[in-house]
Steps between C-alpha positions, in 0.01 A plus 500: 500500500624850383558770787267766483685825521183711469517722754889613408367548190236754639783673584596580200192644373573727803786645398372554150223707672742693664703625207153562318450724788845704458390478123174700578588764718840604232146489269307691667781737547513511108229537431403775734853670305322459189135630615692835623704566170203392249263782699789758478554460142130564480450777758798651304307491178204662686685793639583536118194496319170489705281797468396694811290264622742222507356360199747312260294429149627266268489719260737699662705253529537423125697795443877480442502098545433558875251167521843326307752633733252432839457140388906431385526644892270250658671237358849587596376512820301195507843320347700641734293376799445158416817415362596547857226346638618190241854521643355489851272181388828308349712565786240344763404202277926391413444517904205255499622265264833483715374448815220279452784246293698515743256436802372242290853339462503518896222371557550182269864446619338521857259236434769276313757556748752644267648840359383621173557821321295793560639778228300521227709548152430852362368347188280267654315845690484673169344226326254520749471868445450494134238182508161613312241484727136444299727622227689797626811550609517702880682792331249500179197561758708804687529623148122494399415619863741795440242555151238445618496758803624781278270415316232545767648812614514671181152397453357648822673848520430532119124473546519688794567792258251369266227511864615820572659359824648729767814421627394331789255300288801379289750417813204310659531294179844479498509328862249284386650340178820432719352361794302260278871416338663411831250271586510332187865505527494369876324217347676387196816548755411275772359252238875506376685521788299134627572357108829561543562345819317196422679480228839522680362207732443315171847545393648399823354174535593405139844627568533334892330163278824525282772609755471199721387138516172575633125483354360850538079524426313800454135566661227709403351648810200773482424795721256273657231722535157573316657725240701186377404499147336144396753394252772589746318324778551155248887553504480493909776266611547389157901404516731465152863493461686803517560509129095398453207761399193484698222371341125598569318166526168612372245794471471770278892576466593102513870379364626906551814517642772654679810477667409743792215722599397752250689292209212388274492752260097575592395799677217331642706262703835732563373827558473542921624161544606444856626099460847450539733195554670292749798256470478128625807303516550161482883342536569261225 
């Protein structure tokens, strides 16, 4: 019988947690960076051209390229901000993938009663890095989220001047667009930050498997509660080599698989998935 190593592994999830938590306050941080110099650049524009009133029309603002030169603004600003917020993400998940390897080599050469290896080869965490997840890349999605909110920005302030917005109107706006960003952000984050890691713990028990002359299994284990999804729930316990995919046994999404949580390719089984897995070791 294999030795459950469950709760060590809990631990890991732990310490993923708390480097998503360093992740999201240098975020927030960012963000609230980004938020201040995006309502300048407008307030600026304001000052400029708003009538006495405080009105800004957009026809106003077609004169002399100013809608152009507002917009190329935006999205220097926008670029600026999230590259660093992209920097900040990278940094904190090369940290996750490291230390939930090598906990996970600990923990196996624990159980087994040996000493294996916990430092992760750089190319082995950038492989990680660069895997497509439902078909993009970590550093693609940065890149359309980077879009995507100048996008949004533009969008807003420029039909603020179409509305007739005041100022105030138009900041109000402003907070809103990027508050709804973060928490998108937050999301897609923390969704990434526990990919990663499981897939580190992956990775370690193929490597540990390899290293020494021990049989290392791999366990599915769920959140356990009722937000389990159903086709999760099936892969409960379900235990495969360390170089095996999980396999749903039946239901809608039966014969998907995966080598770790959030690694079937499907949004509706990898998107919030909580799962994650646990070594069992057996001496030969």
């Amino acid at each position: 019988m294999a030795k459950s190593l469950q709760s060590d592994y809990e631990q890991i999830v732990k310490e993923s947690e708390r480097l998503f938590k360093s992740l999201d306050r240098s975020g927030r941080k960012e963000y609230a960076a980004l938020l201040k110099s995006v309502r300048a650049e407008v307030s600026e524009v304001y000052a400029k051209y708003a009538d006495k009133e405080g009105v800004l029309t957009y026809a106003e603002m077609q004169k002399f390229n100013r809608i152009k030169s507002l917009k190329q603004n935006i999205d220097d600003i926008v670029k600026t901000h999230t590259q660093t917020v992209q920097t900040q993400l990278t940094s904190v998940l090369k940290d996750d993938i490291r230390q939930s390897y090598s906990q996970s080599m600990s923990i196996i050469g624990d159980a087994a009663g040996i000493s294996l290896n916990g430092k992760m080869q750089a190319e082995a965490i950038s492989a990680i890095l660069k895997k497509p997840a439902e078909g993009w890349t970590i550093t693609e999605r940065m890149v359309l989220r980077q879009r995507d909110l100048a996008v949004r920005l533009q969008g807003v302030v420029t039909n603020g001047f179409v509305h007739g917005d005041s100022l105030q109107d138009a900041a109000k706006a402003i907070k809103t667009t990027i508050e709804k960003d973060f928490a998108r952000f937050r999301s897609f984050a923390g969704d990434t930050a526990h990919r990663v890691s499981q897939e580190a713990v992956s990775e370690s028990i193929k490597s540990a498997g390899k290293e020494a002359d021990i049989k290392v299994i791999k366990v599915w284990v769920t959140a356990g509660d009722d937000r389990v999804r159903e086709a999760h729930a099936l892969l409960d316990g379900q235990e495969v080599r360390g170089d095996e995919n999980f396999i749903i046994p039946s239901g809608e999404f039966a014969g998907y698989q995966a080598d770790a949580p959030q690694g079937f390719g499907e949004p509706a089984l990898d998107y919030g998935c909580r799962c994650r897995i646990v070594a069992d070791v057996v001496k030969r």
